[in-house]
C-alpha angles and dihedrals in degrees: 000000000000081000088051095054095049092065092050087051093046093045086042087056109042085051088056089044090050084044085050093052095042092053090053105032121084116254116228094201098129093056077060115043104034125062104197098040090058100049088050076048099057096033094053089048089065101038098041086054087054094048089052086050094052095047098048075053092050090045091046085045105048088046089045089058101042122015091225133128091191088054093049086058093047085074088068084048086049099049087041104076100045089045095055087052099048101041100043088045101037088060098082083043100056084043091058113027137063105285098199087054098043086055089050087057103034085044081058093051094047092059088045087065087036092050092046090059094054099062091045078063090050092053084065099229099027116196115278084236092062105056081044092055108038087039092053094043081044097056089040092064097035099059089045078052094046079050107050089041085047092050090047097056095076093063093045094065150025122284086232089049089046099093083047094050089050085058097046090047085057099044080055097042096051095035085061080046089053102042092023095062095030098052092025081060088048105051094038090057095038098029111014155236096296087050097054094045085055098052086054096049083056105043086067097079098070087070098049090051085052099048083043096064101035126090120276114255110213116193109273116237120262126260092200117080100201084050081074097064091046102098101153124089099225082048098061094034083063087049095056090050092046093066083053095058104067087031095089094169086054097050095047082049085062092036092053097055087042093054088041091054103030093061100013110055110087099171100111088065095049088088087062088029093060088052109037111028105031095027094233139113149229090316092062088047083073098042087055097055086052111047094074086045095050076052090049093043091060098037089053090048082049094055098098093110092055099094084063102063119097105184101055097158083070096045088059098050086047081053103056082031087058085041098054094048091054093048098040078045087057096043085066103041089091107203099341094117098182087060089050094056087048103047090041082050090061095046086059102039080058088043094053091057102051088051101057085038093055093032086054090043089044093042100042098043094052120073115222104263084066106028089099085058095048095038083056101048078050091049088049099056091036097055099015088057102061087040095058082042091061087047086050093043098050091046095059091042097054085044093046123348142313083249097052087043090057103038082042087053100054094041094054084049087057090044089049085050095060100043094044089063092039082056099047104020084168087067082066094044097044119131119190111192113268116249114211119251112285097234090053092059089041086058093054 
């Protein structure tokens, strides 16, 4: 009979330990249950991966030809001003054109900068002006390509499976931050230039096979009668940001990454870092990269509690709060690299929560015509932020040094934290209705 009610208890607790870990780890649902979400999955994985491993190239070769760490953040200033056209006025575009075949043509652009660059490589010691010019074309069209992927999500799953979909994205996206800059460091230093701007030529077409079978994704009607009198692009572009205006929680989402990234992202400065201040070389660049991703990787397959949270505008302040800290921290560890990966691992497992909290805020809040509006004015933020953070980090280190720049940095993303929630103290305050677990709707 004793015998009997230990195996209760120990059936009773191991049942309890499989609900624990369900509530914590990350459900992969999505990669089940939906076709086309998982081969943009999958084709992004590889892609994304190319792309890390091209822009850890653009940073080693901009610093090779120059021995500048203002001309390494040029690169951000470079990429800028192409990003913030094609992403403001491809919105209207993404809102009222095909999305699986604008991906096709924005993916083919992608490998031509990619491409470009390549050859620069080939000539042996290519014009500035030519990595400027073919890394700025090629941010451009990547961030119109992360928006309309980004605009497309919405229709590939479940509203109920969305917030699991946002976690899964990032498990992909960091894992490509964590294997793009390592083995891009490592091949840059063993094979070249010319080899890493080849891998990431070819990885492209993993994309491109994955647009190619999905559906097709046809611009949904407007709800909006007025939207159907709108015909010009700027037009469209103003009334896009004119649902942004009265909307004060979605602008602090996008307030809270901007500070984050402005003052925060000290990657631009990893190239001088490696060498000064950790007495490495190219290898280390990677690491570095890396380091926050391998952060942001654990902190995504542990995402399975975020569903429960109601007040998800403070968790997103907690989140850049929790960021800032680990950044200002690795500015002071001097050479003790180990501390450095830790503490950068932090930074990005911070970085990671805040991300799935504002893109389920942004993604939930918007209806689909102008969802591509609203997914650009995301991407824009998302990729314009840690460009003008290169410009911002290049420009203190040059005034004062690469380690003031960085522990500066942290502590003005703290201080934007605070008065972000002093300003709009609703952001803080802020409840999204609460879906209920995915595998509990799977189960229905």
């Amino acid at each position: 009979m004793r015998h009997g009610r230990s195996d209760v208890s120990t059936a009773q607790d191991q049942g309890r330990f499989r609900r624990g870990i369900r509530r914590v780890a990350l459900d992969v649902t999505p990669l089940r249950t939906a076709r086309d979400f998982r081969l943009l999955w999958l084709g992004e994985l590889v892609s994304v991966t190319g792309s890390q491993i091209s822009l850890v190239a653009v940073f080693v070769q901009v610093y090779a030809l120059t021995h500048s760490s203002a001309a390494v953040c040029l690169v951000g200033l470079c990429q800028l001003v192409p990003l913030v056209l094609f992403t403001i006025f491809g919105g209207p575009i993404i809102d009222s054109h095909d999305r699986r075949r604008l991906l096709i043509g924005a993916t083919l652009l992608q490998s031509g900068t990619s491409s470009l660059l390549l050859v620069g490589a080939l000539i042996g010691h290519p014009p500035l002006a030519l990595v400027y010019v073919a890394a700025g074309l090629g941010g451009g069209f990547g961030g119109f390509a992360l928006s309309v992927r980004s605009a497309m999500l919405p229709n590939l799953v479940e509203p109920r499976q969305l917030p699991v979909a946002l976690s899964l994205n990032q498990v992909m996206w960091n894992t490509c931050l964590i294997v793009g800059p390592g083995v891009g460091g490592v091949i840059i230093d063993e094979l070249g230039l010319a080899t890493a701007y080849a891998i990431d030529v070819g990885s492209f077409a993993a994309i491109l096979a994955a647009a190619w079978m999905m559906r097709s994704q046809a611009p949904a009607p407007s709800e909006q009668p007025a939207a159907a009198a709108v015909t010009g692009s700027w037009r469209k572009v103003v009334e896009g940001f004119h649902f942004l205006r009265g909307r004060r929680v979605l602008q602090a989402a996008f307030y809270a990454d901007l500070v984050a990234m402005i003052f925060g992202m000290p990657r631009a400065l990893f190239p001088v870092l490696a060498v000064t201040q950790f007495h490495a070389g190219t290898k280390i660049v990677g690491a570095l990269f890396s380091a926050v991703s391998v952060g942001a990787v654990i902190g995504a397959l542990t995402t399975g509690w975020v569903g429960q949270v109601r007040r998800q505008g403070l968790a997103v302040l907690v989140a850049v709060a929790v960021w800032g800290m680990g950044i200002a921290a690795f500015g002071l560890v001097g050479d003790n690299l180990g501390l450095a990966f830790l503490l950068l691992a932090v930074a990005g497992g911070a970085d990671v929560i805040s991300a799935v909290f504002r893109g389920t805020i942004l993604q939930l809040s918007v209806p689909d015509d102008l969802r591509g509006r609203m997914s650009a004015v995301h991407i824009l933020v998302v990729t314009g932020g840690p460009r003008l953070g290169d410009l911002e980090a290049g420009l203190v280190a040059s005034a004062f040094t690469p380690t003031i720049s960085v522990v500066s940095g942290g502590v003005a993303c703290i201080a934007g934290v605070v008065i972000l929630a002093i300003a709009i103290p609703d952001f803080a305050r802020f409840r999204m209705h609460v879906l209920p677990p995915v595998h509990e709707v799977a189960a229905s």
